[in-house]
C-alpha positions as CSV (number, residue, x, y, z in Angstrom):
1,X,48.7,34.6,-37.6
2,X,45.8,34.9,-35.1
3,X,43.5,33.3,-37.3
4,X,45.4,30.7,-38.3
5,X,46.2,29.9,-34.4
6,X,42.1,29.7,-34.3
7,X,41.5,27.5,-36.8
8,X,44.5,25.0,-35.3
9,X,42.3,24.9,-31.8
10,X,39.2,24.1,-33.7
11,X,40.3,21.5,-35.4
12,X,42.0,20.2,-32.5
13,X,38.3,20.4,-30.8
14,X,36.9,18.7,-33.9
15,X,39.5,16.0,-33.6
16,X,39.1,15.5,-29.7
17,X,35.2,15.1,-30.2
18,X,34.8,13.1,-32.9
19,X,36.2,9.8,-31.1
20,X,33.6,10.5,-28.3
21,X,31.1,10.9,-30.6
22,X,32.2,6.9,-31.8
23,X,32.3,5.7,-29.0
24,X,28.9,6.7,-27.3
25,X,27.5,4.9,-30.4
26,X,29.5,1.9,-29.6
27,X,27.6,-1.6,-29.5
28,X,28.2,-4.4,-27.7
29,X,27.5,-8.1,-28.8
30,X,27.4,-10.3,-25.8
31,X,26.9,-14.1,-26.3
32,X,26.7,-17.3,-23.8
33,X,24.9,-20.6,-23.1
34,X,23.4,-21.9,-19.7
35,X,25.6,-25.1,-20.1
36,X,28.1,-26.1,-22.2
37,X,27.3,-29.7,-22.2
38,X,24.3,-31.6,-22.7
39,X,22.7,-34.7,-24.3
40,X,20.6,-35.5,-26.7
41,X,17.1,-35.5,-24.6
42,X,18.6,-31.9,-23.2
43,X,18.2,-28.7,-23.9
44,X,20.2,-25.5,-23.7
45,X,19.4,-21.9,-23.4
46,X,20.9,-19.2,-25.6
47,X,21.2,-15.8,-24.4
48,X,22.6,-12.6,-26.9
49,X,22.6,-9.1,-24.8
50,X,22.9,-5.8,-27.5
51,X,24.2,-3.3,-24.9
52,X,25.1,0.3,-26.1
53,X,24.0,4.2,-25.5
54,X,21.0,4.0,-27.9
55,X,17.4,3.0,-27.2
56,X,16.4,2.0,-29.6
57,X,18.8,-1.1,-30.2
58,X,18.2,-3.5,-33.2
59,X,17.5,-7.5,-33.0
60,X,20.6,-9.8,-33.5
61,X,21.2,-11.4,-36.5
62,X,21.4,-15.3,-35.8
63,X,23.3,-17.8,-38.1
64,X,21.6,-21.0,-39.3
65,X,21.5,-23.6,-36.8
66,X,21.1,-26.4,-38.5
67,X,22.2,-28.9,-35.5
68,X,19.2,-27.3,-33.2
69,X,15.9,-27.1,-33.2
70,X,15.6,-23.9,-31.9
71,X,12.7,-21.7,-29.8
72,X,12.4,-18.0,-29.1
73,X,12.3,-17.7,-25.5
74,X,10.8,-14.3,-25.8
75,X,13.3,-11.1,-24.6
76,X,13.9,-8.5,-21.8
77,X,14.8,-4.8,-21.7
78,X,17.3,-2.9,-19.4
79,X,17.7,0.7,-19.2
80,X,20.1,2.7,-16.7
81,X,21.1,6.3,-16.0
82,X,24.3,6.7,-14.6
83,X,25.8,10.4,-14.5
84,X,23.4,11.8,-16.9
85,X,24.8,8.6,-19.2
86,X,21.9,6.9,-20.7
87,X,22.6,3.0,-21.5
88,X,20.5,0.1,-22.5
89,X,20.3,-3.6,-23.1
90,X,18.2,-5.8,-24.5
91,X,18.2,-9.8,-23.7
92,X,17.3,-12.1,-26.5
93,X,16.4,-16.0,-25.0
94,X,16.6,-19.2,-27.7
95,X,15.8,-22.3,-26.4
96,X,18.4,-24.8,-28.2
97,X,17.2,-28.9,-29.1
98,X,19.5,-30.6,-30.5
99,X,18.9,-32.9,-33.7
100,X,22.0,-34.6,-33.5
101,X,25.7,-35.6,-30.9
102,X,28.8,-33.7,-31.4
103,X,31.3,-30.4,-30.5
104,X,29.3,-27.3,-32.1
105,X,30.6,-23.8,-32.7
106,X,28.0,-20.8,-32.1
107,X,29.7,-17.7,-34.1
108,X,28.8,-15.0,-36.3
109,X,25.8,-13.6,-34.3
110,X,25.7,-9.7,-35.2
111,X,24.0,-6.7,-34.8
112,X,24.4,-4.1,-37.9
113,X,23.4,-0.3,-37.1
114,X,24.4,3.2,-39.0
115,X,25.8,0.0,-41.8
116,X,28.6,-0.7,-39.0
117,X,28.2,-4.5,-37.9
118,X,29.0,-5.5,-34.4
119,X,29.7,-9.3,-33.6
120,X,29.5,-11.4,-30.5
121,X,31.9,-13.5,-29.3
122,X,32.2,-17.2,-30.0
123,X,30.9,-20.0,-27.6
124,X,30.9,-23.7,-27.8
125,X,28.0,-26.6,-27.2
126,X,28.9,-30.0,-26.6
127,X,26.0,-32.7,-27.1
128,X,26.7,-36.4,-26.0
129,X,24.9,-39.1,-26.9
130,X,23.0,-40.0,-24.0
131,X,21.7,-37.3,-21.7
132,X,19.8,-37.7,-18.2
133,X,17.1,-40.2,-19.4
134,X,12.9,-39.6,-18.5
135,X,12.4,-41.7,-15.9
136,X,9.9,-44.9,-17.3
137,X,6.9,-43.6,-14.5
138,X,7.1,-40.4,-16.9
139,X,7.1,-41.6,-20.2
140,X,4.3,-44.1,-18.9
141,X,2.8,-40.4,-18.5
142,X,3.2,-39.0,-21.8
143,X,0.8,-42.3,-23.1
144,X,-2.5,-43.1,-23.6
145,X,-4.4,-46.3,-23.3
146,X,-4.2,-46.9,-26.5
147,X,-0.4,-46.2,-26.5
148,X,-0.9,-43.1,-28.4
149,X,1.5,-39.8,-26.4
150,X,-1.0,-37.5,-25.1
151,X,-1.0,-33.9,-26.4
152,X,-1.1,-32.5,-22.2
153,X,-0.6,-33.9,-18.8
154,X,0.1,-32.7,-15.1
155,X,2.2,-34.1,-12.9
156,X,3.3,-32.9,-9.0
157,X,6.4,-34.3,-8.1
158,X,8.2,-34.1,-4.4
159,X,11.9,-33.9,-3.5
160,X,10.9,-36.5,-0.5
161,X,8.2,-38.3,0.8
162,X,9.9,-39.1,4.3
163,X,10.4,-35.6,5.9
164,X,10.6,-34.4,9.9
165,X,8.1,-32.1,10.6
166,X,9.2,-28.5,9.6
167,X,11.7,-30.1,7.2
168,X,11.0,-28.0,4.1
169,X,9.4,-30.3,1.4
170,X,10.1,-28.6,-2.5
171,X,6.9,-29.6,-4.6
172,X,7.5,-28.9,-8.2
173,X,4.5,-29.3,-10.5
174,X,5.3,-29.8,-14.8
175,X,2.6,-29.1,-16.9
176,X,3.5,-30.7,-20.4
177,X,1.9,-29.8,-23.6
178,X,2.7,-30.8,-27.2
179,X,0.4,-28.8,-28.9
180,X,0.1,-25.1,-29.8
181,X,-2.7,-23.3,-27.1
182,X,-4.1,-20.3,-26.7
183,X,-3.9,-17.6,-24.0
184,X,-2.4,-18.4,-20.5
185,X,-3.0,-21.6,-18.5
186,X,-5.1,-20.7,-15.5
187,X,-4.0,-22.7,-12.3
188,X,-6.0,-24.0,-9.6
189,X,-3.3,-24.4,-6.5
190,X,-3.0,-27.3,-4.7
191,X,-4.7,-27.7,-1.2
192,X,-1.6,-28.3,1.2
193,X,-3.4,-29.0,4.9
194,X,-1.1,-29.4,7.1
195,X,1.8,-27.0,6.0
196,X,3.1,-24.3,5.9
197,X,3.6,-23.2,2.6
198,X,5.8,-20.6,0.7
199,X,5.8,-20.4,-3.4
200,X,8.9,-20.3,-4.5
201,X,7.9,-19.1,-8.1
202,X,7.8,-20.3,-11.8
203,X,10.8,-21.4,-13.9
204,X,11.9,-20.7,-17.3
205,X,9.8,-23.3,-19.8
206,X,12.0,-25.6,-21.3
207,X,11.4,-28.7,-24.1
208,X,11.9,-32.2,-23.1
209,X,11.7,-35.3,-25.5
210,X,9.0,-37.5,-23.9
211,X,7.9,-40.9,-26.7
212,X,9.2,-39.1,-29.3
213,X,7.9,-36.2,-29.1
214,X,9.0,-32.4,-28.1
215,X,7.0,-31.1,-25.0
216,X,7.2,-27.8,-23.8
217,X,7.2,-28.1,-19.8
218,X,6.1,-24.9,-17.8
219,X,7.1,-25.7,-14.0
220,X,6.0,-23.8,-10.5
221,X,7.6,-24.5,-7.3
222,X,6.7,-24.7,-3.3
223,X,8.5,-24.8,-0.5
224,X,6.4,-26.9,1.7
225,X,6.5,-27.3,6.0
226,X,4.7,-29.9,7.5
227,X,3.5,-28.9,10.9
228,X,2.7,-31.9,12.1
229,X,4.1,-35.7,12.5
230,X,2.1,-38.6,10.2
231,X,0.5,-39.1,6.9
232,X,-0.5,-36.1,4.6
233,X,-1.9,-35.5,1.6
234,X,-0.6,-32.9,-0.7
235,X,-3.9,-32.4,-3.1
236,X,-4.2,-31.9,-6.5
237,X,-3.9,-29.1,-8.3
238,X,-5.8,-28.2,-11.7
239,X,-4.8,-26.4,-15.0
240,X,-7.3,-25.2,-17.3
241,X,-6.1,-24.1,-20.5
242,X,-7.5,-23.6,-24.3
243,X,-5.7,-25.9,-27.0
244,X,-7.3,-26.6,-30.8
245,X,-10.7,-28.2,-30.5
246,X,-10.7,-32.0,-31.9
247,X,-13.8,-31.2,-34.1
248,X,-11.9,-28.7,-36.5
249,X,-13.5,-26.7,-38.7
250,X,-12.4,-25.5,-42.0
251,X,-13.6,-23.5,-44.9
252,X,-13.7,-23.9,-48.3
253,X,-10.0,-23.4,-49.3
254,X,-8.9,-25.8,-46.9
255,X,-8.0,-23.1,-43.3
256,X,-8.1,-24.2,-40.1
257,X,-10.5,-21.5,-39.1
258,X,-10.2,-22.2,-35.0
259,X,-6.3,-21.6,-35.8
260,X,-7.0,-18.3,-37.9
261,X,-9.5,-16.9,-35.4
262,X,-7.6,-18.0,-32.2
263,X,-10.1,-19.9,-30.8
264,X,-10.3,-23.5,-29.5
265,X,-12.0,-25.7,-26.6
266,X,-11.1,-25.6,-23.3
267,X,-9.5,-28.4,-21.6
268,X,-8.7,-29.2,-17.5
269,X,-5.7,-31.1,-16.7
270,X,-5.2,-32.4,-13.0
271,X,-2.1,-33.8,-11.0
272,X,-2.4,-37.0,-8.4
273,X,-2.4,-36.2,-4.6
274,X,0.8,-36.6,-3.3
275,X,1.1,-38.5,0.0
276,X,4.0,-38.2,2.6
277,X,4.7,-40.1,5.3
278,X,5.9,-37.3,8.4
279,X,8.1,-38.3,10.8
280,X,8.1,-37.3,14.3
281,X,11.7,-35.5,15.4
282,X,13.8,-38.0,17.4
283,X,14.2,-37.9,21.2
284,X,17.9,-39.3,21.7
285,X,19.7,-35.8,21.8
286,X,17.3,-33.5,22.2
287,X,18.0,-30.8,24.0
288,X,15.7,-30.3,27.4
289,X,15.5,-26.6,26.3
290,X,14.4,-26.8,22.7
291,X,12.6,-25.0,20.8
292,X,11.5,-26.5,17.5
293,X,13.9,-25.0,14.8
294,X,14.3,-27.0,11.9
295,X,17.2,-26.4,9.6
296,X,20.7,-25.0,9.3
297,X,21.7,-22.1,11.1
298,X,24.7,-19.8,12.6
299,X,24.1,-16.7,15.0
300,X,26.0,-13.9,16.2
301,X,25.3,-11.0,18.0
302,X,26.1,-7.4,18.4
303,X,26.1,-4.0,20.0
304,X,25.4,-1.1,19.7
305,X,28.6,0.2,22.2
306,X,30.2,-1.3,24.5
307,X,30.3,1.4,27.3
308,X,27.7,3.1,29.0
309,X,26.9,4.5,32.3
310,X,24.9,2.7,34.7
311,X,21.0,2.8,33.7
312,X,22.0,3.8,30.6
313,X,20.7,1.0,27.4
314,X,22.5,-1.1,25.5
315,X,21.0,-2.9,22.0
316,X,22.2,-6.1,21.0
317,X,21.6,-7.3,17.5
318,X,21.2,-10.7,17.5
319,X,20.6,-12.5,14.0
320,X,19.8,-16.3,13.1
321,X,20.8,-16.6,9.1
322,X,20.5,-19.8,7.0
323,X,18.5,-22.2,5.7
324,X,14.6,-23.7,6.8
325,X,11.1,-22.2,7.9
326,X,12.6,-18.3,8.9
327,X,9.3,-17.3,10.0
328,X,9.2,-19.8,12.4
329,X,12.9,-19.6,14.0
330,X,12.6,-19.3,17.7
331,X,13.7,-16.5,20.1
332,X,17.0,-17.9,21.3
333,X,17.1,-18.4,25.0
334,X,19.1,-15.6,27.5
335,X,19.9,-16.9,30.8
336,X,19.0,-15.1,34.2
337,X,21.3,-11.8,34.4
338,X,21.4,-10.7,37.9
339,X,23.9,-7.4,36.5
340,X,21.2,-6.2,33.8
341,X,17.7,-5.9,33.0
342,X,16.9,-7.4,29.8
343,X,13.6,-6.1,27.5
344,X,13.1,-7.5,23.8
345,X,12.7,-4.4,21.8
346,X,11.9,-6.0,17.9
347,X,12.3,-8.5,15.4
348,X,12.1,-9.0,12.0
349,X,13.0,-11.3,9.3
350,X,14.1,-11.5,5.1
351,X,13.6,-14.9,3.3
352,X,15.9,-15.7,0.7
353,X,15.8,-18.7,-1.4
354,X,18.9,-20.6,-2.7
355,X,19.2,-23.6,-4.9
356,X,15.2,-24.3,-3.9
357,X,15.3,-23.7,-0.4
358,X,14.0,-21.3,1.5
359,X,16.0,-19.4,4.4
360,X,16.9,-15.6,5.3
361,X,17.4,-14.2,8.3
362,X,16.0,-13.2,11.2
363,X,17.0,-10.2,13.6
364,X,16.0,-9.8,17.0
365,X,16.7,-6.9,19.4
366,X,17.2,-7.0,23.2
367,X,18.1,-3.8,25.2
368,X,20.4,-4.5,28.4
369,X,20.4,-2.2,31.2
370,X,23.0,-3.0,33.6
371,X,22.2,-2.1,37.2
372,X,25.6,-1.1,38.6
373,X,29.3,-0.3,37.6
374,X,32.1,-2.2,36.0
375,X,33.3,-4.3,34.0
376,X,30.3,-6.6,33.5
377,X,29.7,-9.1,30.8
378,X,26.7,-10.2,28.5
379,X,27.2,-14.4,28.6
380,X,27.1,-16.4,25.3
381,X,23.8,-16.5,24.1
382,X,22.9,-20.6,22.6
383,X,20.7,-21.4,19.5
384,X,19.8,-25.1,19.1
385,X,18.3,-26.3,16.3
386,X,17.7,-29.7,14.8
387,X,19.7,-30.8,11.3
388,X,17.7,-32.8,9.2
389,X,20.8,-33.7,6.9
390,X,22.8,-35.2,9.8
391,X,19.7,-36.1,11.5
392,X,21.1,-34.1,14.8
393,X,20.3,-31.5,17.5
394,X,23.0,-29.0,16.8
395,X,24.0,-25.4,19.1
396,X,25.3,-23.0,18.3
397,X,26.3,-20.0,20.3
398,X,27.5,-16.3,20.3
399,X,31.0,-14.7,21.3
400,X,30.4,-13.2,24.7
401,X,30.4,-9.0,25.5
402,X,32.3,-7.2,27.2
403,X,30.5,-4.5,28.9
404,X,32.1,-1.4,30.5
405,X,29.7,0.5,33.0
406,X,30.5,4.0,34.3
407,X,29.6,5.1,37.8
408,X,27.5,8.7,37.2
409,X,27.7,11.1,39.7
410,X,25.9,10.9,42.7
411,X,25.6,6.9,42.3
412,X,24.7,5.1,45.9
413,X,24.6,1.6,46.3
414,X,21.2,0.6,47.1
415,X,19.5,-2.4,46.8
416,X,15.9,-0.4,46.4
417,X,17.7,2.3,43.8
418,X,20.5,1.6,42.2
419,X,21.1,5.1,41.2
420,X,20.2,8.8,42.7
421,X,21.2,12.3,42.3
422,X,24.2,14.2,43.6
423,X,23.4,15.1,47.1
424,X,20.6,12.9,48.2
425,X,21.1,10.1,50.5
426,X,19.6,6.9,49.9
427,X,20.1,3.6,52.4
428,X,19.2,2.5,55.7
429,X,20.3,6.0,57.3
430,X,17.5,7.4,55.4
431,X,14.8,6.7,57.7
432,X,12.8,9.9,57.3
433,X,11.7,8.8,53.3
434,X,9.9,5.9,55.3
435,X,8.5,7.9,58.5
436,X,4.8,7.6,59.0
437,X,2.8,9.9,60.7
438,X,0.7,9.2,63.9
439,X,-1.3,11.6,63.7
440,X,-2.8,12.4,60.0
441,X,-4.5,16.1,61.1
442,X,-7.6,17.6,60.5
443,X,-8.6,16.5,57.4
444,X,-10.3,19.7,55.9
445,X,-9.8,21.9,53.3
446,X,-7.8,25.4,53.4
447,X,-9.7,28.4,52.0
448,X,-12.1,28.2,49.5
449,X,-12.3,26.4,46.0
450,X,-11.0,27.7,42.8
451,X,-14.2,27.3,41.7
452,X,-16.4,29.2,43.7
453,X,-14.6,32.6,43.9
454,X,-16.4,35.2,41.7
455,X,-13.6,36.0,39.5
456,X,-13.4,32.6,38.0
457,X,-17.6,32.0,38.0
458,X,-17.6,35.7,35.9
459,X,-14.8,34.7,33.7
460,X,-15.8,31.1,32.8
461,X,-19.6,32.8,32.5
462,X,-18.2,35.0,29.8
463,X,-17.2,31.7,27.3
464,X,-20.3,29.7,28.4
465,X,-22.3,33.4,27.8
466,X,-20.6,33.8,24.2
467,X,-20.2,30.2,23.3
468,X,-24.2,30.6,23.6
469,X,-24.5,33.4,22.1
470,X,-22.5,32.4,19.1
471,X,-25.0,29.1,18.8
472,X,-28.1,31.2,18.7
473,X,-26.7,33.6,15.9
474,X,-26.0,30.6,13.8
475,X,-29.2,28.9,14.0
476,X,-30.5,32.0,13.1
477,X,-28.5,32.6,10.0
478,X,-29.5,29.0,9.3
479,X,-32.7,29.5,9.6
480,X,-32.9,32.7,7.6
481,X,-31.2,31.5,5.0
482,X,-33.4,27.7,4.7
483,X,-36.6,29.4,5.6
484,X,-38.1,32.2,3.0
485,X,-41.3,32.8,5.0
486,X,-39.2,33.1,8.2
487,X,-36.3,35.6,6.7
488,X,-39.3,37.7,5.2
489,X,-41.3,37.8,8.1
490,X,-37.9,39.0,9.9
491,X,-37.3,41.9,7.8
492,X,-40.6,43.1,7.0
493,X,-40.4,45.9,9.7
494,X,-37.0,47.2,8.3
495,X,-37.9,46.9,5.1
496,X,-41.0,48.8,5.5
497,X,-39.2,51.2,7.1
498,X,-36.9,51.8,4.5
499,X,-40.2,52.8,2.5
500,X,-41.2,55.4,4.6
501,X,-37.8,57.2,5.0
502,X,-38.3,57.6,1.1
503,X,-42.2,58.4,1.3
504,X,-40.9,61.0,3.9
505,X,-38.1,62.3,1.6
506,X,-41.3,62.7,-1.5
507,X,-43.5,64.0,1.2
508,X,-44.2,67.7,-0.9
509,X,-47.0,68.4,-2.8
510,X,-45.3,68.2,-6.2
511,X,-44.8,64.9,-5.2
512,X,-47.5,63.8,-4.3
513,X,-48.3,60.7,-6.4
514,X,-45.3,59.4,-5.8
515,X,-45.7,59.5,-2.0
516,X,-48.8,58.2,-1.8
517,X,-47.8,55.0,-4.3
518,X,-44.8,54.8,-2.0
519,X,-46.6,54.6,1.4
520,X,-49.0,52.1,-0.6
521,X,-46.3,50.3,-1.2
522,X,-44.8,50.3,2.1
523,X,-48.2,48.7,3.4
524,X,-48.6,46.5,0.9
525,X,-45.3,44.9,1.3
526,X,-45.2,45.2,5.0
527,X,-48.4,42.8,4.9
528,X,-47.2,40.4,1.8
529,X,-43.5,39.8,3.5
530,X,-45.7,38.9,7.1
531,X,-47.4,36.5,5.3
532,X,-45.1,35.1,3.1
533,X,-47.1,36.0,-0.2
534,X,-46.9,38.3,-3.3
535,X,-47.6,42.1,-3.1
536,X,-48.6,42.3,-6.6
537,X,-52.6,41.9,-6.6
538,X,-53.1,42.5,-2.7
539,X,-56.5,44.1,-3.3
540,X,-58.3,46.3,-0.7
541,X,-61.2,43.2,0.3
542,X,-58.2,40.7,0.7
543,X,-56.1,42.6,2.9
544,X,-59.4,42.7,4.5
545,X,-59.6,39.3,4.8
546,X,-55.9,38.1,5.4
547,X,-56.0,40.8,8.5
548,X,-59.3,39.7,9.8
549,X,-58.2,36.1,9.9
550,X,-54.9,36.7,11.6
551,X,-56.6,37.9,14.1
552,X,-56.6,42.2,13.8
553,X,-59.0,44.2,15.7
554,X,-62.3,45.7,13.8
555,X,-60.4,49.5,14.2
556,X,-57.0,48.4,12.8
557,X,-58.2,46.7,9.9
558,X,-60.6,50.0,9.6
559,X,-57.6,52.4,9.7
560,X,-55.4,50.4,7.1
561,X,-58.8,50.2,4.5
562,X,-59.0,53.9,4.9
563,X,-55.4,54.8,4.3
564,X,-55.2,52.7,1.2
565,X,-58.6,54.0,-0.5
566,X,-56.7,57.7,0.4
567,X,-53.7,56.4,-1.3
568,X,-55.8,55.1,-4.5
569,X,-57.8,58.8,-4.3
570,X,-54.8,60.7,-4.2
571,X,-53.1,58.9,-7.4
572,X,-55.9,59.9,-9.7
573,X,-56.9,63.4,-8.0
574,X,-54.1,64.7,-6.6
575,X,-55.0,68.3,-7.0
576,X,-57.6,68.2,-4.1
577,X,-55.0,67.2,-1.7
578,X,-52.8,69.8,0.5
579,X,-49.4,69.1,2.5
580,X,-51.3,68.6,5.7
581,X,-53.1,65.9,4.1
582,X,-49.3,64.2,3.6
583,X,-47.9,64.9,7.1
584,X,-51.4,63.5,8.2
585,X,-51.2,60.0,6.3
586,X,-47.2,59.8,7.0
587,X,-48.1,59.7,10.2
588,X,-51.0,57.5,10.2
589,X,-49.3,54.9,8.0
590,X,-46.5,55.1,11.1
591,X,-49.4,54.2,13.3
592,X,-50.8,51.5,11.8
593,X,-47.2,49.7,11.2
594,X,-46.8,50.0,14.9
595,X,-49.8,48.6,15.7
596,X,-49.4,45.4,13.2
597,X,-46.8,44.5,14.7
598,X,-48.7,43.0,17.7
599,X,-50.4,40.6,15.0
600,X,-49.8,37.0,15.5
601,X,-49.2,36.8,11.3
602,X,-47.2,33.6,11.7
């Protein structure tokens, strides 16, 4: 019974996770057009979106579209975590041209994965007859001289040629090509004296029918803001790109080898300057306080509370949204305020750009400090700006706030300090904060300085004594360790001493060639690590010589012969040699270490 219990829940479990399982491996087929209607010198775009849980999705299967001529518009990927849930997308753009008028059905786009196929829904594409014609200056364009269409042209095209000054100016420019080229188009940018300028950014490419004849049109946009009133000259820009040379070359079998290697001539397009005629901004209606804001704008403003004590700060948002030159919206003006003192504290702005126009917001920030108690009240602040549309200074204003100011404790009307602590009294009673002396004093010092008692000379002494100290240790270790001749020099004397503690410990007569190479050593080395040179080979004549020529006296150099002939003697006949004879050159070798050290060696 228990087991059979088990094997109920497990299938139960089995049963609950399966249609989980089915539907994290779910796909979704999503299908829609840009337009539903167009005509026949339109075009539409396409887009399919494969969502599901896999990342790896596969491509759509698209029916035959025999109506279209149709372009791959290239695709885009999407991937988002969400609670540990992994989904993608992928975004598949056709460009759609159609061949002929009429109501046609899109269906049957698919995806099939683990042999399950997932269709999209069904959409709809209505193509008239007549579409939005080229105008005749563009298809005068798209020809030759010799009334041939031209494979590429550039033209720069303006929204208006009359604007106000500010009054944002959209220049689009449309490179059209017919033919297949290679790489990416490199653009020159227009020079654009006079204005400011913003790039609004490149759109989609699209096909238009220009003369019979399908041209792929790659388009980049400007918002432009003249600065000042008169004519101007938008210049041209340039496009250099590299199409299929004219002289083609081919090989035996009849290939277009520049096409199979990729390679062609390069070619530069340019557009026409651009003139516009800038008008000044009229003077009926202008306001006598305004400021130069071109556009279409509201404003509002807010705080940060509402009730405070007195002295104490209040922040009021204020932000100008809409559309024109954001960058170059004006402060709006705030009035004399006898009740507060008024500091601007920041500002900042964020563009935007809807249906080609450039506008955002921008956000300053004034702090208020009110200067007494009560119910005060921050006026309505006014923005004017002027409408290019309506061709008319417009203001706008703000709601007016309504501030509530405590009195702290120990508050005093004053008109020198509005505010002072509990038990202090501040008016005209107060005469003794404004007494002046008569008499200043003797003007002398009390007792002596800081400076000059002994304690502090004695303790500053100590860091100036160390801090000394300190710097001489280091440039010594510096200079030991950079400077061989120097660090040998400085531990000849201990080193040598090191020698003779150890002669002194063979000092015996059993030992006695081992002393007396030891003590020979000791000398030796002494002399070599003075001088900066190698012990090995120091004979007898050229310690001689190096001694004499640093300056040793005739008896010294007399002494150090003698003790080093003994020391040669008493390595090869050792036998005729007692201990006195080794306390006797211990000692002398001592003696002449002490006196060598009043040689100049270095």
């Amino acid at each position: 019974m228990k087991s059979r219990v088990v094997s109920i829940a497990v299938l139960s479990l089995l049963c609950l996770m399966v249609p989980a399982t089915w539907a994290q491996s779910e796909i979704q087929v999503t299908v829609s057009l840009d337009r539903d209607t167009i005509g026949m010198d339109e075009q539409a775009v396409l887009e399919v979106v494969v969502t599901g849980t896999e990342q790896n999705l596969p491509a759509p299967q698209m029916p035959s579209l025999a109506m279209f001529e149709t372009y791959s518009q290239g695709r885009s990927t999407n991937i988002s975590i969400v609670n540990g849930q992994v989904s993608s997308s992928i975004t598949y753009r056709y460009m759609l041209l159609p061949t002929k008028s009429g109501v046609f059905p899109i269906d049957n786009i698919a995806v099939v994965y683990n042999n399950k196929r997932y269709k999209g829904n069904r959409v709809e594409l209505t193509v008239l007859d007549r579409g939005v014609a080229a105008s005749p200056q563009l298809e005068e364009k798209a020809v030759d001289t010799q009334g041939k269409s031209r494979d590429y042209f550039l033209e720069a095209v303006v929204n208006k040629t009359s604007p106000y000054v500010n009054e944002q100016v959209t220049l689009t420019l449309k490179f059209y090509i017919a033919v297949r080229y290679y790489g990416t188009p490199e653009l020159n940018e227009p020079s654009t004296t006079g204005f400011w300028t913003e790039v609004l950014g490149n759109m989609t490419p699209y096909f238009q029918k220009l003369h019979n004849r399908n041209y792929r049109v790659i388009e980049r946009k400007y918002a432009l803001f003249p600065t000042q009133a008169g004519e101007l000259t938008i210049g041209q820009a340039t496009i250099t790109v590299n199409v299929p040379s004219t002289s083609r070359r081919r090989d035996p079998f009849g290939m277009d080898l520049d096409d199979f290697f990729g390679r062609g001539e390069n070619v530069t397009i340019r557009s026409a300057p651009v003139k516009l005629n800038v008008k000044p901004l009229p003077v009926e209606g202008r306001p006598a306080n305004f400021t130069g804001t071109i556009g279409m704008f509201g404003i509002t403003a807010t705080p940060d509370k509402t009730t405070v004590e007195v002295n104490q700060p209040i922040t009021v948002t204020i932000k100008i949204t809409g559309t024109g030159n954001i960058k170059s919206v004006a402060e709006p003006l705030i009035p004399d305020l006898p009740d507060f003192r008024v500091y601007k504290a920041s500002s900042n702005e964020k563009t935007s750009i809807i249906d080609e126009q450039l506008g955002g917001t921008k956000i300053y920030e004034e702090v208020f400090i009110p200067n007494k108690p009560g119910n005060l009240e921050i006026p309505s602040l006014e923005f004017n700006f002027f409408d290019p549309k309506t061709r008319k200074y417009q203001t706008v204003k703000t709601r007016s706030i309504q501030i509530t100011v405590k009195q702290p404790e120990g508050y005093a009307v004053s008109p020198e300090v509005p505010y002072s602590q509990s038990g202090v009294v501040i008016g005209k009673q107060a005469s003794d904060i404004r007494f002046i002396k008569n008499d200043i004093g003797r003007l002398t010092s009390k007792g002596r300085l800081v400076i000059f008692t002994p304690l502090y000379m004695v303790i500053n002494g100590l860091f100036v004594v160390s801090f000394v100290s300190l710097l001489v240790l280091r440039l010594h270790r510096e200079k030991m360790t950079g400077n061989i001749g120097y660090a040998r020099s400085r531990k000849a004397s201990r080193m040598a001493q090191k020698r003779l503690t150890r002669a002194r410990s063979l000092a015996k007569v059993e030992k006695i060639s081992e002393f007396y190479a030891e003590i020979s050593l000791a000398l030796l080395a002494y002399i070599a690590d003075k001088l900066n040179i190698s012990p090995h080979g120091l004979t007898s004549d050229r310690v001689t010589a190096l001694l004499k020529e640093k300056g040793a006296d005739d008896a010294l150099v007399e002494d150090t012969l003698a003790l080093l002939h003994k020391c040669d003697f008493a390595r090869f006949a050792p036998a005729t040699l007692n201990q006195e004879d080794i306390n006797q050159s211990l000692e002398n070798t001592r003696q002449i270490m002490v006196k060598m050290e009043t040689v100049k060696f270095v």
